[in-house]
FILUMSE-133988 format. One record per residue (C-alpha): residue number from 1; x, y, z. Coordinates in steps of 0.25 Angstrom, whole numbers. Each point is the difference from the previous one (the first is absolute). Layout:
! residues N
  resi      X      Y      Z
   NUM      X      Y      Z
...
***
This chain:
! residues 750
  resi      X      Y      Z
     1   -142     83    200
     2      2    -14     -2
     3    -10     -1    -11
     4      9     13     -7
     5     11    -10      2
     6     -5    -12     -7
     7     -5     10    -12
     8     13      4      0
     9      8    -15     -1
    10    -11     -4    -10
    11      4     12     -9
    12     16     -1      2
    13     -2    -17     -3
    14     -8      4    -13
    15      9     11     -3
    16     13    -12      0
    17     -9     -9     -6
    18     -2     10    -13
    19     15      2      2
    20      3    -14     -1
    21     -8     -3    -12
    22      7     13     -8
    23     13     -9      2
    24     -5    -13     -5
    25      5     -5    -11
    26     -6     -1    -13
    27      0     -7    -13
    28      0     11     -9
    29     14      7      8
    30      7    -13      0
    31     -4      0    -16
    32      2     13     -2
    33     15      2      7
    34     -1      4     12
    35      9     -8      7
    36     11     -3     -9
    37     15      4      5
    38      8     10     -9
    39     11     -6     -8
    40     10      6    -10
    41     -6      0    -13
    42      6      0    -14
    43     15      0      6
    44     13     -1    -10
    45     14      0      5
    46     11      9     -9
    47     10     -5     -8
    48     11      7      9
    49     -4    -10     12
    50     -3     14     10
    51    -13      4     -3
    52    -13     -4     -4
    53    -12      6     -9
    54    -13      0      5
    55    -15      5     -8
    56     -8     10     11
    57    -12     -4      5
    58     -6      9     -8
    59      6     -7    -12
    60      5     16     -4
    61     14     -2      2
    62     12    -10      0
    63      9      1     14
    64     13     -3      3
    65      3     -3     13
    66     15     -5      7
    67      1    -14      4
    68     11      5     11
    69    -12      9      8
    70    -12     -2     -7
    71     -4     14     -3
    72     -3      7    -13
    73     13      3     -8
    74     -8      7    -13
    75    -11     -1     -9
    76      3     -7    -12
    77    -14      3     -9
    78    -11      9      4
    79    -12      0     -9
    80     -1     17      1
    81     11      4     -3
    82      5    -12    -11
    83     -1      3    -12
    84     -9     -8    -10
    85    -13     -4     -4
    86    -12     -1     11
    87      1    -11     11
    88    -10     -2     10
    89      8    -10      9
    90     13     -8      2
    91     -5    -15      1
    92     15     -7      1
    93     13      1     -6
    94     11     -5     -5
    95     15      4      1
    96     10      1    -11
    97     12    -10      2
    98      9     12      2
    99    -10      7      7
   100     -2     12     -9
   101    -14     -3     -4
   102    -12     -4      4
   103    -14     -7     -8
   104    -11      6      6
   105    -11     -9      2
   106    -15      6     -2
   107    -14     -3     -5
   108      2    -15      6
   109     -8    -11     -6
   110     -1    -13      6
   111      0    -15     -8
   112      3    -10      9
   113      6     -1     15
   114     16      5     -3
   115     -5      7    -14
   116     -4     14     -6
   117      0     10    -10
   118      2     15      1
   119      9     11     -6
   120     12      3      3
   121      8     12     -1
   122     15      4      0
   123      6      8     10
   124     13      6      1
   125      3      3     12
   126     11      8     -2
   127     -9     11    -11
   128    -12     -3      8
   129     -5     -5    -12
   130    -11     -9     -5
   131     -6     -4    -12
   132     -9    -13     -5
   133      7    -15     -2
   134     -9     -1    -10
   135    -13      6     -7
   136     -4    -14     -5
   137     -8     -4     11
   138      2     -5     13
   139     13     -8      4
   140      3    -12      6
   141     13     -5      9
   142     10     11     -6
   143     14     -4      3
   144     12      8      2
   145     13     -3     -9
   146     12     -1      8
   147      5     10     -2
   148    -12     10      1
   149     -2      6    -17
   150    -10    -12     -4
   151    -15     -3      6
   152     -6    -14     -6
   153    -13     -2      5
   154    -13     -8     -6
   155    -13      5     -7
   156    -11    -10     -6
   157     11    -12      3
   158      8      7    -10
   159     16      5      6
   160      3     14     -4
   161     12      8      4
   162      2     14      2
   163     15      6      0
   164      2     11      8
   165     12      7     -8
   166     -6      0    -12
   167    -13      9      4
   168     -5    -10      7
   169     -1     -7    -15
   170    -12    -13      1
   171      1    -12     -8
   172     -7    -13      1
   173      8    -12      2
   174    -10    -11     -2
   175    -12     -1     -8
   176     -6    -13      0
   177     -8      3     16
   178    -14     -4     -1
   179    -12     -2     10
   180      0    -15      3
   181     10     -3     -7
   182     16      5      2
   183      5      9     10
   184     13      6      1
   185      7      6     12
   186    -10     -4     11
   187     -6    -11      5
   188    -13     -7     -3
   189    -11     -3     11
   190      4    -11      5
   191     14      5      2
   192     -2     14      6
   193     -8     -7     10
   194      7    -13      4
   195     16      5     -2
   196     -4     15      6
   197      5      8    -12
   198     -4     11     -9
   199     12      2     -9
   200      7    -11     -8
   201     12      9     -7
   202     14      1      3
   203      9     11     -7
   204     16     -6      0
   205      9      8      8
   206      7      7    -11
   207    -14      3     -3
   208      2     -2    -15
   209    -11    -13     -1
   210    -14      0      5
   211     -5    -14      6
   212    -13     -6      2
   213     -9    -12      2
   214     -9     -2    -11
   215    -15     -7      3
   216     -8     -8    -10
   217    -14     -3      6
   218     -7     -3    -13
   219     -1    -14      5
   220     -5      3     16
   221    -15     -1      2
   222     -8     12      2
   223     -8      3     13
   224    -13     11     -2
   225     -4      8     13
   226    -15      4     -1
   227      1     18      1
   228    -12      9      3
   229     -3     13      1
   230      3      2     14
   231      5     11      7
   232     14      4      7
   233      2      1    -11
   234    -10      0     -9
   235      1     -8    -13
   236     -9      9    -10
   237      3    -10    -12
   238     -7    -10      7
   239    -14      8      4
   240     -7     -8    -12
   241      6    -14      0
   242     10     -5     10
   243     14     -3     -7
   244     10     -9      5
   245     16      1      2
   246      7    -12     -7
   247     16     -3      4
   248      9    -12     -1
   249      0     -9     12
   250      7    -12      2
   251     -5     -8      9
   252      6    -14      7
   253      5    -10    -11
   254     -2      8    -12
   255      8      9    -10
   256      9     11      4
   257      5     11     -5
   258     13     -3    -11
   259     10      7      4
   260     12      6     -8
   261     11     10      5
   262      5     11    -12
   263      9     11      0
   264      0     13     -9
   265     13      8     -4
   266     -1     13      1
   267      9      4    -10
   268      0     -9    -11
   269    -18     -1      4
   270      3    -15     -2
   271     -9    -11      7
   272      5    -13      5
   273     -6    -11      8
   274      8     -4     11
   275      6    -15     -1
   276     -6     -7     14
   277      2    -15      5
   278    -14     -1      6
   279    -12    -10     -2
   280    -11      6     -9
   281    -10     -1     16
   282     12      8      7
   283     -3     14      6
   284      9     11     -2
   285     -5      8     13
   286     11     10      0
   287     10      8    -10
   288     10      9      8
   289     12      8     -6
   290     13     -8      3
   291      5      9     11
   292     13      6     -7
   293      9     11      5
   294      4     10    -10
   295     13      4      0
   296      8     11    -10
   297     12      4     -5
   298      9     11      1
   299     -9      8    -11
   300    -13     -3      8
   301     -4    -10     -9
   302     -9    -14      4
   303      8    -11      1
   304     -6    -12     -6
   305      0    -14      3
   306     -9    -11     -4
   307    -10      0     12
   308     -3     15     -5
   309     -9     -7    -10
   310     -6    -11     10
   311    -12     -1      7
   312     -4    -11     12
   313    -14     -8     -5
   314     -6     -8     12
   315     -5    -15     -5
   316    -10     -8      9
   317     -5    -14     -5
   318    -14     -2      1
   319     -1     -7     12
   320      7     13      8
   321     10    -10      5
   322     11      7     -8
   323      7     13     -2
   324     10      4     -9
   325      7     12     -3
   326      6      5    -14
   327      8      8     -5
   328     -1      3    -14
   329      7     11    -10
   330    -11      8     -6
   331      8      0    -12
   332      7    -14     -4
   333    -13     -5      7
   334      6    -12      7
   335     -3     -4     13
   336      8     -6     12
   337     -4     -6     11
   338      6      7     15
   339    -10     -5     11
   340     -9    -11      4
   341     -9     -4     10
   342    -10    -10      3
   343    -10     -1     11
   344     -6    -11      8
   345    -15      1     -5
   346      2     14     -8
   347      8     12      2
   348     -8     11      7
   349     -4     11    -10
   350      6     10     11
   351     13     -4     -4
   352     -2      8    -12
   353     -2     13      3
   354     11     -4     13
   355     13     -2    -10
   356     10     11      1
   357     11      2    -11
   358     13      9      1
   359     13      0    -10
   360      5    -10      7
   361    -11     -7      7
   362    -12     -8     -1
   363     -7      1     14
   364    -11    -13      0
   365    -11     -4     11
   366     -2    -15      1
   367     -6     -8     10
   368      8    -13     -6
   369      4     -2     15
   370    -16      1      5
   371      1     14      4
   372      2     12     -9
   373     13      3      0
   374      9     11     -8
   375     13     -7    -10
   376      9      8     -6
   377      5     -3    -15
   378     11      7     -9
   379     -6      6    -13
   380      4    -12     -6
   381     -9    -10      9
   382     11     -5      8
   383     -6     -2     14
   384     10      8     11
   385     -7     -1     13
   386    -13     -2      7
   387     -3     15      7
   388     -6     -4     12
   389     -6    -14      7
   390    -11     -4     11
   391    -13     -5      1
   392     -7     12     -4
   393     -6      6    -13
   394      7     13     -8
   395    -14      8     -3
   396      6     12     -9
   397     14      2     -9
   398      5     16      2
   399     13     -2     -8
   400     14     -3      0
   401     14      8      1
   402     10     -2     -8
   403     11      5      7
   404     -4     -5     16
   405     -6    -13     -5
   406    -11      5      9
   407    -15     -8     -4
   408    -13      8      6
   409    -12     -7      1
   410    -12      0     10
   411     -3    -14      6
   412     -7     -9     13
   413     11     -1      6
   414     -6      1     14
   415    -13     -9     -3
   416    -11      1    -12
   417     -6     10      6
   418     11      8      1
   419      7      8    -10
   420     12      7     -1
   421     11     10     -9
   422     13     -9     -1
   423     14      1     -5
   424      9    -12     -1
   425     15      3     -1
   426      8     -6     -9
   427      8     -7     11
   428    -14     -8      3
   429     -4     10     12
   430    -15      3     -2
   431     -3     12      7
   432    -16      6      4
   433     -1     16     -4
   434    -14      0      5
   435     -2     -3     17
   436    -14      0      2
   437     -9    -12      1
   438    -11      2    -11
   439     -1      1    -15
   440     12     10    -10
   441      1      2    -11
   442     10      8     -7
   443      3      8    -14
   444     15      2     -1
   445      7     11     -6
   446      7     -3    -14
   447     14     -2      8
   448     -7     -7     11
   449      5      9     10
   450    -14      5      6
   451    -11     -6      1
   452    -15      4      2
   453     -6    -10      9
   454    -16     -3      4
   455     -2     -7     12
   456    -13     -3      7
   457     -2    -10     10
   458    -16     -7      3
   459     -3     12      8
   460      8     12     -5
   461     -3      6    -14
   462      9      1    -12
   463     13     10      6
   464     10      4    -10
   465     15      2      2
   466     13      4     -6
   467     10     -8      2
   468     16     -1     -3
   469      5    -14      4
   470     -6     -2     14
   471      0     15      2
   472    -14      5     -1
   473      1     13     -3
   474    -14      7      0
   475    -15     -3      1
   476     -7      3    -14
   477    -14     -5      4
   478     -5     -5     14
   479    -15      0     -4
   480     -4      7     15
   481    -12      5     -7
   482     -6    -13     -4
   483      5     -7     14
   484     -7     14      7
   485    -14     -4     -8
   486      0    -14      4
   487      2      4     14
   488    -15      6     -2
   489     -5    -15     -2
   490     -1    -10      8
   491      8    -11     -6
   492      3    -15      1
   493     12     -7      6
   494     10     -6    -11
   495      6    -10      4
   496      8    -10     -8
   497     -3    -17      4
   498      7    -13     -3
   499     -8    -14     -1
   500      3    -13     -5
   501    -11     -8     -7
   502     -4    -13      2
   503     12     -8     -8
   504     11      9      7
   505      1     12    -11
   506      2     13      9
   507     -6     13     -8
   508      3     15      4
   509    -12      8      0
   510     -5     13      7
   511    -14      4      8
   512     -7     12      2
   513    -10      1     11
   514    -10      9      2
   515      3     13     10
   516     -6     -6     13
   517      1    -13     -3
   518     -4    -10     11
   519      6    -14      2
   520    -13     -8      4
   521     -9      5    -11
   522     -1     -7    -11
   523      4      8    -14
   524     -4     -3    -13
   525     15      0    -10
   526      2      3    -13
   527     13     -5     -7
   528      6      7    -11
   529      9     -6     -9
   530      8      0    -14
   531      8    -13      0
   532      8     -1    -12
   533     12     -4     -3
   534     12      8      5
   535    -10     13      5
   536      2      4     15
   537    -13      6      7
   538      8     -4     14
   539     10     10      3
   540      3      9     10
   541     -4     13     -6
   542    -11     10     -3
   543     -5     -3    -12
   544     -7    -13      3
   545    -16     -2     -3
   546     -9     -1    -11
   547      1     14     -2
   548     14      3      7
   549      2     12      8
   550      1     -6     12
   551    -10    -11     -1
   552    -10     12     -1
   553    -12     -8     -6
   554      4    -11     11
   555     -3     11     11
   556    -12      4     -6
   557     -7    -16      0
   558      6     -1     15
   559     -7     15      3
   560    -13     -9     -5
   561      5    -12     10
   562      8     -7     -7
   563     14     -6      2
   564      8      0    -11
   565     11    -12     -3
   566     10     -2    -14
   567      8    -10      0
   568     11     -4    -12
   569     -2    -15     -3
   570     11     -9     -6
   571      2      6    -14
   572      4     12      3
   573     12      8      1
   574     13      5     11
   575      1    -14      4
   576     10     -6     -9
   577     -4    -10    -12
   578     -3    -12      6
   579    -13      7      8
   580     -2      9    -13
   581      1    -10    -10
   582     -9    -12      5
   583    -12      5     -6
   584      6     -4    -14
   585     -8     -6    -10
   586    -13     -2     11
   587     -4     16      2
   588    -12      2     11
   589      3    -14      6
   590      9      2     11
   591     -2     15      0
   592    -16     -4      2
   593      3     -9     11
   594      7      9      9
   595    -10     11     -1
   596    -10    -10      5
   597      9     -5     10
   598      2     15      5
   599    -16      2      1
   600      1    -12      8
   601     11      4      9
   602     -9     13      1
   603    -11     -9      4
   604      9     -5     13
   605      3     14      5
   606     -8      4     11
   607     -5     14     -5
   608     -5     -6    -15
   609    -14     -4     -4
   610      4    -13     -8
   611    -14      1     -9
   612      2     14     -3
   613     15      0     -8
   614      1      6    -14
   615      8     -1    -10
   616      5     12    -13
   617     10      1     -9
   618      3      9    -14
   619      4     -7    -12
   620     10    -11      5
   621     -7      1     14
   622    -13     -1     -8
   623      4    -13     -5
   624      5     -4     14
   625    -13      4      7
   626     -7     -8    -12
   627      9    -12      4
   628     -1      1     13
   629    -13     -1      2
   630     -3    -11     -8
   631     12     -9      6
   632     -9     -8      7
   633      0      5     14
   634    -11      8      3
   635      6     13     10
   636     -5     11    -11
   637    -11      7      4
   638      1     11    -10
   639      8      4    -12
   640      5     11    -10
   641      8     -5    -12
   642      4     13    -10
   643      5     -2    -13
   644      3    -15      2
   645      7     -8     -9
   646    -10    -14      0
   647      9     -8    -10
   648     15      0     -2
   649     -4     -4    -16
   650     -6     15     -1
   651     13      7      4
   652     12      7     -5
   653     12    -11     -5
   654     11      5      5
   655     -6      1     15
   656     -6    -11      0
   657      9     -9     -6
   658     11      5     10
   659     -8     -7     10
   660     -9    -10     -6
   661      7     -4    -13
   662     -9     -2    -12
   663    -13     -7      2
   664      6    -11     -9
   665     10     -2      7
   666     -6      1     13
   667    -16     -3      1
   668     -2     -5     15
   669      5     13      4
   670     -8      8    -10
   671    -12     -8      5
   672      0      4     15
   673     -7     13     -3
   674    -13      7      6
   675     -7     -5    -11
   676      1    -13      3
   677      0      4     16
   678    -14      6     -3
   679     -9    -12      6
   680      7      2     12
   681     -2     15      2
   682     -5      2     14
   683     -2     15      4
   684     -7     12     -5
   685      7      5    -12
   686      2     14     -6
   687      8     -2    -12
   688      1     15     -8
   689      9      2    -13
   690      3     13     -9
   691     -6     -5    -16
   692     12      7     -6
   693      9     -8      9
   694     14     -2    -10
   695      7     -8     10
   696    -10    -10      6
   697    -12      1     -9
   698    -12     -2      3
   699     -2    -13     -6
   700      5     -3     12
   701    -14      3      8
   702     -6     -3    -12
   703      2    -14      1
   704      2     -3     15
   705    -13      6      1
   706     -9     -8    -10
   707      7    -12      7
   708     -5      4     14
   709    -14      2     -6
   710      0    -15     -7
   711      4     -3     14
   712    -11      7      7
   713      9      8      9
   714     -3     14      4
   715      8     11     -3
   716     -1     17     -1
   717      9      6    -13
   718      3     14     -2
   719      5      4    -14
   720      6     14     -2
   721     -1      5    -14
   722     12      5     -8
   723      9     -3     11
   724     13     -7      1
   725      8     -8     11
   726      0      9      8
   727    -14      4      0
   728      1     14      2
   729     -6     14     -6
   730     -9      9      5
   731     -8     -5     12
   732      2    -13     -4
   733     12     -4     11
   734     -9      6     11
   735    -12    -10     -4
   736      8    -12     -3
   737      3      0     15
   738    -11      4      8
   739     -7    -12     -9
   740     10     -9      7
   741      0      6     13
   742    -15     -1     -1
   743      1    -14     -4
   744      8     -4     11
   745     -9      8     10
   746    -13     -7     -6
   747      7    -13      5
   748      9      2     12
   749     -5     11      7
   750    -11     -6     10
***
């Protein structure tokens, strides 16, 4: 009997333990999705501020849902029952300023991070009808007019424009676009990547001129990535010889792009270049249509006035301490300045994308007062008002109402790594519409009644409301399934920390230790970190880790005994300027140092194996792990540096120079760098880079490498071919970390 027993607990432990290891985590699900939270995807509000249109997940149809319940109101486009030529799939849209058409988005191609080709067609939605944009090719940025009957859009950095009364009539409005050379209507590289844009034309709000930024790159240096056959996808052209892909890059201290703005009449077909008081090094980052309210007569007909014909240019010096705001009539060409403002060190490129402009209004984001604050300015640049004040950073700009003098905005009102939906009144009362502790974020309607807010908090995947006001009217999303399938695993505690360093800098961070964990053994740790300027890995929220989704990659290293530590060192951002901004012009140095003093704060706590701390970061965490461990003091076992960038002089200008100035201007600073850290590296380094990298090239690994050889320093380098920054494709995202977490294992795990 007893020995029927014991067969018996043996088989039911073995029967748990095969249990168990089917609810393990793996590499190749985290990879491959398995935990991420359902979001709404490829969401546009209507024009008529009560609904929104949204693609299906299918990407068959375009939905219309109510902002007052949430719930399906119709279905705008169905691809079987449309009529026109063949499409396989809706891949984005966008919306006609009067909401009567729509561009659909298909047969996407990718350039750079914010860029893309595809084709586009022309739906109606009221004859359930569509047809091509154009049978040229693929598009580029198209752009509704105004008033909805003209498409501009780019092709082969030329401008063309398509009119939608006249048969949908195409006629090319520049013709001097050339590879390497001018580009009209959207940004070059360096732009795209460094101002966060993708289009650089503005119609005028009567829209009787079209208005871009002209590029001349003739004179910016070239950069050649090496291409190879490869697969995912695979590069046929190359099967005999590899090729290369050459671009314009400019990096620190050397020749930007020149910049020009010009304007097109639509009617007379004339081309003008727009009259601007700006140094030949200034950036023109933005060009926005002057935000005019069109009124008529008795008969129906526009009434004109002189800012029909304006358009607003944005103007930054080269040093980024500057910003500038224009407004210039498209047809007289003259210029006039409405809005300045400078900023201690540089102006944060945030501030761009933040600005909102009304008829009446110009809504800025500044943090001329050391925190990020809202200021409202008449069209003419008069200052009003400061919106709201305290010692907390405003994160996001939803808009402002004309007729309450309401602002929206989400901001840290509570703490850094808090964030919430906002509303300050016009009588100086700033009020929360979001209550819950955690992370929101919100997508307004176009008359900022309702808003769709995302909150998540460290432990709670991504819930999606409706809101009016404070009202929260339904749940869209609660992601129960995802939190049902992580209740399967046994998953770390999260838990967010607060140190001070050794010279009295107190840094937030957040720790995840193993399911099980136990206070008297000793663990090994591996930090993750990004560092950079302004960029917050510390919040209070779900989207926190090297691969987000709960720090799901985190909880696989502490199901192999780890603990898992980030921590945001001085440099980075929800704490005001002063915190955010003392990195200038010395990048890595103080970021470095409080990495290292955090390992050694590690070192302290009881449950952590001092000799066995790593160290990984991606791209400017790969720089920071590089810096870190060669600062001098030796607390690094182990670390992973992806895509680093080894020497400020290799990258981009205006990134760069935001930060560092030119290395003219500023050669100490340039010159505390891991190259010249590489003597000093202590720790067994995996350093792995994508050779088609656009963004921090491998020239990079190329030449912090050969240093570490002449120095006779170990190291390990994985190179993935064809790849870019963000080394994916196939198998490859799945390899590029099981290579680190074996590395890490190789010299942490006892």
């Amino acid at each position: 009997m007893n020995k029927r027993i014991n067969t018996l607990l043996v088989l039911l432990m073995l029967a748990a333990m095969q249990m168990w290891a089917g609810d393990e985590l793996t590499l190749k699900d985290i990879v491959g999705g398995k935990f991420r939270a359902e979001r709404m995807t490829d969401m546009e509000p209507a024009p008529d501020g009560e609904s929104y249109f949204q693609v299906s997940r299918d990407g068959q149809r375009i939905e219309q849902f109510s902002f007052k319940t949430g719930k399906q109101t119709g279905t705008v486009l169905d691809l079987k029952t449309a009529r026109g030529p063949r499409i396989d799939a809706i891949e984005g849209f966008i919306l006609s300023p009067d909401g009567k058409k729509l561009l659909i988005q298909t047969e996407t191609e990718s350039i750079y991070r914010h860029s893309f080709t595809a084709k586009y067609y022309i739906f109606d939605i009221r004859n359930q009808k569509y047809e091509a944009l154009s049978e040229g090719g693929p598009q580029r940025a198209p752009l509704f007019s105004p008033d909805g009957q003209q498409i501009a859009f780019v092709r082969d950095n030329n401008i063309f424009l398509v009119k939608l009364l006249y048969n949908n009539a195409e006629s090319q409005v520049t013709k001097d676009g050339k590879a390497g050379e001018i580009i009209n209507g959207v940004p070059d590289w360096v732009y795209e990547e460094e101002f966060s844009t993708s289009q650089s034309m503005a119609f005028t709000a009567d829209s009787k001129v079209l208005c871009w930024i002209r590029y001349d790159e003739s004179q910016v240096r070239e950069v050649s990535l090496p291409l190879y056959k490869g697969s995912y996808p695979e590069r046929e052209q190359f099967a005999d010889y590899p090729g290369a892909y050459t671009y314009k890059y400019p990096i620190a201290g050397e020749k930007n792009s020149k910049v020009s703005v010009m304007s097109y009449d639509v009617k007379s077909h004339k081309t003008r270049k727009l009259d601007l008081p700006v140094d030949a090094e200034d950036y023109l980052p933005r060009i926005m249509t002057f935000p005019v309210e069109i009124k008529t007569d008795k008969d129906g007909e526009p009434i004109m006035d002189e800012t029909a014909s304006q358009v607003i240019v944005m103007a930054m010096n080269r040093h980024q301490d500057r910003l500038r705001l224009y407004a210039v009539n498209a047809l007289s060409t003259v210029s006039q300045l409405i809005l300045e403002d400078t900023g201690d060190k540089y102006i944060k490129e945030e501030v761009l994308e933040s600005i909102q402009l009304t008829p009446q209004h110009i809504l800025l984001p500044s943090d001329r007062s050391g925190f990020m604050h809202l200021y409202l300015y008449s069209i003419g640049g008069q200052l009003i008002r400061q919106i709201e004040d305290g010692n907390y950073e405003v994160t996001d700009v939803y808009g402002y109402d004309e007729k309450t003098g309401d602002a929206y905005f989400a901001a840290h009102i509570n703490g850094p790594l808090d964030q919430q939906i906002c509303v300050a009144h016009k009588n100086g009362k700033t009020e929360r519409l979001t209550s819950q502790a955690g992370w929101n974020s919100a997508t307004f309607s176009k008359n900022l009644a309702y808003f769709v807010n995302s909150w998540s908090d460290l432990n709670t995947p991504t819930v999606i409301t409706l809101h009016e006001g404070k009202k929260v009217l339904t749940t869209l999303i609660d992601n129960q399934t995802l939190r049902d399938r992580l209740a399967q695993y046994n998953i770390g505690t999260r838990e967010l920390i607060t140190l001070t360093t050794d010279d009295g800098v107190e840094l937030n961070g957040w720790m995840i230790k193993p399911a099980g964990f136990t206070p008297s053994k000793k663990y090994p740790v591996i930090m993750y970190q990004y560092g950079g300027p302004g960029h917050q890995e510390v919040k209070n929220a779900w989207n926190i880790g090297m691969c987000g989704s709960g720090a799901i990659l985190e909880q696989y290293l502490c199901q192999l005994g780890y603990v898992c530590v980030c921590v945001d060192n001085r440099g980075t951002g929800g704490r005001g300027a002063e915190f955010e901004k003392c990195t200038y012009l010395n990048l890595g140095k103080l970021e470095s140092r409080d990495q290292v003093m955090v390992a050694q704060w590690l070192g302290r706590q009881s449950f952590v194996d001092k000799e066995r701390i790593g160290i990984w970061g991606w791209s400017f965490g790969g720089f920071n792990t590089l810096m870190s461990m060669s600062e001098g003091h030796e607390v690094f076992a182990a670390g992973v540096a992806i895509a680093p960038v080894a020497d400020w002089r290799f990258y981009d200008s205006i990134y760069t120079e935001r930060y560092m100035r030119t290395p003219k201007e500023n050669p100490s600073g340039y010159n505390e760098n891991p190259l010249f850290r590489a003597p000093l590296l202590h720790g067994a380094l995996l350093i792995c880079h994508g050779l088609a990298d656009d963004n921090v090239h491998f020239r990079n690994m190329a030449e912090y490498t050969e240093v570490l050889v002449q120095e006779d320093k170990d190291f390990k380098e994985n190179l993935y071919t064809n790849r870019n920054h963000s080394i994916y494709g196939g198998n490859t995202r799945l390899h590029l970390f099981r290579q680190a977490v074996n590395h890490f294992n190789l010299y942490l795990l006892k």
